[in-house]
N, C-alpha and C positions, 0 to 999 in steps of 0.2 A: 260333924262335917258341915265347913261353911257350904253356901248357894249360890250361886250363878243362875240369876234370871235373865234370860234373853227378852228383847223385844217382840214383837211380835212380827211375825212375817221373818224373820230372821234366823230360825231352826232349820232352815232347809238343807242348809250346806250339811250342819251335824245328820240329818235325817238322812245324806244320802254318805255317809261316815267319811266325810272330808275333816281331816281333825284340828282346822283351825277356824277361831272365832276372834275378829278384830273387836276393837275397843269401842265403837260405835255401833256395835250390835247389842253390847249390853244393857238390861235396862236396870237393874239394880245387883249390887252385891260386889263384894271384895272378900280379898284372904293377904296371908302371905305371901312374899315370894313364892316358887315353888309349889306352895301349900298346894293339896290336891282339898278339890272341890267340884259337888254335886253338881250340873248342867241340869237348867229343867228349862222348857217353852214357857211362852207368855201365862200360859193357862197352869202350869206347874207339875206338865210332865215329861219325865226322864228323858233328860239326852244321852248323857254321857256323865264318866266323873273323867276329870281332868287338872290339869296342872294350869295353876294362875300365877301370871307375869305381872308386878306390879309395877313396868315400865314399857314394855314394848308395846305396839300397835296391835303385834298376837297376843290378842290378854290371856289366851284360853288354847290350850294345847291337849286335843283329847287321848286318855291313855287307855279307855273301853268305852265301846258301846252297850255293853252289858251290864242290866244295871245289878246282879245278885254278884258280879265281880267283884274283889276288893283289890286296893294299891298298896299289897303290902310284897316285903322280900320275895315272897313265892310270886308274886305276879311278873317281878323281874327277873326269876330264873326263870319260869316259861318262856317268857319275849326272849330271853338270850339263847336260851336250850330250843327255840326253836327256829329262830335268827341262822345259828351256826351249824344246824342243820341240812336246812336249807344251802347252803356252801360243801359243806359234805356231799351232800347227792350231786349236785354240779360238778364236783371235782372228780366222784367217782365213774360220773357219765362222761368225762373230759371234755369239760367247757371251763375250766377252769385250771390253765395249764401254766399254774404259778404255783411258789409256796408262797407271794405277795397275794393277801387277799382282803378283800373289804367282808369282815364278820357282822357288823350291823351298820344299816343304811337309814339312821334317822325312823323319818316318818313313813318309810317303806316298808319298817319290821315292826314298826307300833311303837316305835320311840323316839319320840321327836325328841330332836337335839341333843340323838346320841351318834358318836362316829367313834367306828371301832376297825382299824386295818392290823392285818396279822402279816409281819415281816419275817418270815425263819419261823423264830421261837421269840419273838419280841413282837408285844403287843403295843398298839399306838391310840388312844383314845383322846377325841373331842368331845368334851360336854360344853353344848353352845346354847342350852337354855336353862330359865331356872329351876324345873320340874327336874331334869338329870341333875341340875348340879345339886341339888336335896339328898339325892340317893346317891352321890356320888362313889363315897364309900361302898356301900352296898353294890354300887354293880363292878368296883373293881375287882372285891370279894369273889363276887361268881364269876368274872371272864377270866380270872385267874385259876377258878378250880372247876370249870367247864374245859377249857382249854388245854389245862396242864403245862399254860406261862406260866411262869414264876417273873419273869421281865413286865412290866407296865409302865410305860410312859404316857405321863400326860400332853398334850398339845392344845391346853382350852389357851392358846392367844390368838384367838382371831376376831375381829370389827366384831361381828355379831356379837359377839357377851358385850360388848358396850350397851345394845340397845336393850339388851335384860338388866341394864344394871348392874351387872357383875364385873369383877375384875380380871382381866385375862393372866392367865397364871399355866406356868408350863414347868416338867421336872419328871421325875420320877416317882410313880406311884405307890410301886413293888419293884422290888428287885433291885437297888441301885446299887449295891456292893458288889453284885456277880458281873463278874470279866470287867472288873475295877471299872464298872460308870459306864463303858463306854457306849455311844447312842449309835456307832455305824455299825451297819449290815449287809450283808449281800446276799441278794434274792437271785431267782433264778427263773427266766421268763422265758415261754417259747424254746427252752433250751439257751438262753443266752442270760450271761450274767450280768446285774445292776447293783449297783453300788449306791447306798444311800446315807442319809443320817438322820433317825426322827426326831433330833435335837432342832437341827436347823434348816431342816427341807418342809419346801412348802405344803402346805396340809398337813398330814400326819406323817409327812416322810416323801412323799412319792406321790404319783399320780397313776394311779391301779386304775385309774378307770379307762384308759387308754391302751390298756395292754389288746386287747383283741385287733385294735385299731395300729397299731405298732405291727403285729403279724400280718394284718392285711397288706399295711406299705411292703413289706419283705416283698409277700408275696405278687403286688405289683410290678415293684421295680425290677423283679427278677421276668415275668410275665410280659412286660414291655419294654425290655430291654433299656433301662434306665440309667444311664451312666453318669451325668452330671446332676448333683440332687443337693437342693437349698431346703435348709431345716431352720426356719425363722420359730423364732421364741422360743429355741432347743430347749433351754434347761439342762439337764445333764445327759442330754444327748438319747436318750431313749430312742427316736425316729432317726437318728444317725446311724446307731448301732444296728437297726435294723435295713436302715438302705444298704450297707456293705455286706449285712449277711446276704441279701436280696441281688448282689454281685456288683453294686454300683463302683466306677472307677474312680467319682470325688466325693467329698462330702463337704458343705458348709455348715458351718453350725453357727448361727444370730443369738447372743443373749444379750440383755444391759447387765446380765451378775457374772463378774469374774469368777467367783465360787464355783457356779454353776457350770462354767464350761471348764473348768478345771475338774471338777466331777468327771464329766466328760468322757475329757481325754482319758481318766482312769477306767472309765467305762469300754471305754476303745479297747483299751490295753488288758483289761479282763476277762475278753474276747478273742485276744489275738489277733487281732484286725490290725490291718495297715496303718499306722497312724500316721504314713506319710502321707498315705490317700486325702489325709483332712486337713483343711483348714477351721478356723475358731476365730471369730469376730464378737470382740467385746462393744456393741453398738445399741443405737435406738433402731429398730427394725423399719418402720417407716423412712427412715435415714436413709438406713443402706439399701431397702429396695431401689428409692430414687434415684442414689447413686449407682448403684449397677444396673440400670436401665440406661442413664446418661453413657454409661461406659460401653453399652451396645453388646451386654454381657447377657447370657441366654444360658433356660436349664432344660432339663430333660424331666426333672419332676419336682414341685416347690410343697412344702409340709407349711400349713399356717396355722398353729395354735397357739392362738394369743392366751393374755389371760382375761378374766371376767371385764367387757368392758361397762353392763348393767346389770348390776346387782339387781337390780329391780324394775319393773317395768317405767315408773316414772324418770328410768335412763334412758330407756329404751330410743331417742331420737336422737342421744349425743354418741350413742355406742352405732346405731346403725349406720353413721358417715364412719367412725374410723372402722367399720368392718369391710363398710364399700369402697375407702380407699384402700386398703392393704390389700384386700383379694384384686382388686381395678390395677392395679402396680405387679400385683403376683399374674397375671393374665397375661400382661404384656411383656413379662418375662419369661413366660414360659416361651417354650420349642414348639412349632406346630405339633402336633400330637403328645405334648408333652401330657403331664400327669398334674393334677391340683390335689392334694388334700387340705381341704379347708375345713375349722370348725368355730364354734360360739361355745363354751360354758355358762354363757349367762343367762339365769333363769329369765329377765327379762325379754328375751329374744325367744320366740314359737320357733319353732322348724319351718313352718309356712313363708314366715318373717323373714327370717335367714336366707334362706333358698330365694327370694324376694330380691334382699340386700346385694346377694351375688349376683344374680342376674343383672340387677342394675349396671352392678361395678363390670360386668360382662359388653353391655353396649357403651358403657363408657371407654374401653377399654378398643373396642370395636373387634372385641372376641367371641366367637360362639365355641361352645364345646357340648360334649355328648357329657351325659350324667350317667357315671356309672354305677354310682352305688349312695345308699345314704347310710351313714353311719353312726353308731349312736355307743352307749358307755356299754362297758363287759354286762354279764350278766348278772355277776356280783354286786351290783348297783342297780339294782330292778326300781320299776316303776311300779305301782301299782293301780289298777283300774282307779279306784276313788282319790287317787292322787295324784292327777296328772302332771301338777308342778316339779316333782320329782324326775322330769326327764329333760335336766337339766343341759346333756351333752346331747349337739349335736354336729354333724360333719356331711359335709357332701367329699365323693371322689369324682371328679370329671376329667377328660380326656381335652384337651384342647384341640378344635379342628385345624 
């Protein structure tokens, strides 16, 4: 087993089981890719055994703190066997009122740079570092016979396997001859049906972490009487589908991917909902708020979920202007007591940050509103105490006065 000596002063993070170590804490030692390797302090005792990146800035990815542990097959069937557990007792306690569910959450269930969402009976998995992509086989092996998928699709194309070095690569893992290939699905949310495909939808298909947050709009706009409702960065209309269950009379739907609002509409129409109710604008969302503000065009409740505008905090100043213009724009089109849902995905942006950012765009805007609620991902997407980075979504609801 190669070694990973830390610096001195530099164990702390690992001491309090935070399980990542950048490249300038190191002071001596290398491995392979992937290769797992021993973690010892300056003075040369145990931290962790971990997984080493021989290009990213995370050189060290820890996968126990225990040092009589070992990283073999069985250690990935525990992490999985109790990953998916965990989502079982959620589901049976009804917190999880999907058959869309996120099965493992990275560094939340002890495995960093594993994503694992379950669609129906088709599994969707990202390995986005180099420690999974080693075992890769091995952990499709077990989510396939923990599960009782027999479907597995890969989705590792995303930027982050760039900075491990690896090649982004997507297909089928298991399964691809059953119901001839094909990668669409339809889930069943809240009682309301979505339509995906984890061939060509972002992430691993879908955006699961949003579902509680999808219920809550219903249960808004039904609660506040909501009638005219602008859904900026729809995608396939998820927060659409729920403002009309919620009884709204219009719906707008903002995306720049045609795909996506042609989704959509399918989405509509999977539901039985009025498609006449909607319209679908294939646009730049900063665009068209501008321009229906000029038009002296007003809603009753505006949804803003962009996508990640700071992956990381060193974005964090270019992402925080186009947060505080788009919500500065959505303020001022709202309806006096209209309804905001606003959020951030991006790890670079704190909650404190965010709520920060709005406020600003609030006296820009020359709006106040009540805070009703803050919002954050399903619970299938858990945070964990010693990994606060992990709570990557967050969302404010306010009421405009």
């Amino acid at each position: 087993m190669k070694t990973i000596r830390l610096r001195d002063g530099k164990d702390r993070s690992l001491l309090r089981r935070h399980p990542w170590v950048f490249e300038g804490s190191i002071a001596r030692g290398s491995a392979d890719s992937g290769e797992t390797v021993r973690v010892e302090a300056h003075d040369g005792r145990f931290l962790a055994w971990a997984a080493y990146s021989l290009q990213s800035n995370i050189r060290v990815r820890a996968w126990s703190f225990d040092e009589a542990e070992r990283i073999d097959a069985s250690f990935f069937e525990r992490r999985l066997k109790r990953a998916i557990a965990l989502r079982e007792r959620l589901a049976a306690g009804g917190l999880l009122a999907s058959d869309g569910v996120r099965l493992v959450h990275g560094e939340a269930d002890g495995l960093p740079g594993l994503v694992v969402d379950r669609y129906g009976e088709v599994l969707s998995a990202q390995f986005l570092s180099a420690g999974v992509e080693r075992w890769r086989e091995v952990i499709a092996q077990q989510l396939c016979a923990i599960t009782a998928c027999t479907r597995l699709y890969e989705r590792s194309d995303a930027n982050v396997r760039d900075l491990e070095g690896l090649p982004q690569r997507s297909g089928w893992l298991r399964g691809a001859d059953e119901q001839g290939g094909s990668t669409e699905v339809v889930i069943t949310e809240h009682g309301r049906r979505l339509g995906l495909d984890v061939a060509l939808g972002h992430k691993t298909g879908y955006y699961l972490d949003q579902r509680d947050n999808r219920q809550r709009f219903a249960e808004l706009v039904r609660q506040l009487g909501c009638q005219t409702v602008l859904n900026c960065y729809s995608y396939t209309g998820g927060f659409s589908v729920a403002a009309l269950a919620g009884g709204a009379a219009t719906v707008t739907s903002v995306d720049s991917s045609g795909p996506a609002l042609e989704q959509a509409r399918r989405n509509i129409g999977l539901n039985g909902q009025n498609l006449a109710a909607c319209s679908f604008a294939d646009a730049d969302v900063n665009q068209y708020l501008r321009a229906a503000l000029q038009e002296g065009r007003r809603f009753d409740a505006i949804v803003l979920d962009p996508p990640k505008f700071a992956p990381s905090a060193a974005h964090a100043d270019r992402a925080s202007r186009a947060y505080k213009d788009i919500n500065r724009l959505a303020l001022k089109l709202l309806s006096p007591g209209g309804l905001l849902l606003t959020f951030s995905c991006s790890g670079g942006i704190n909650a404190d940050l965010f709520h920060k950012i709005v406020a600003g765009a609030g006296l820009d805007a020359e709006v106040d509103g009540y805070l009703l609620q803050r919002l954050e991902a399903a619970p299938d997407h858990p945070t964990t105490i010693c990994f606060p980075e992990g709570e990557y979504l967050k969302g404010l609801a306010i009421i405009r006065q």
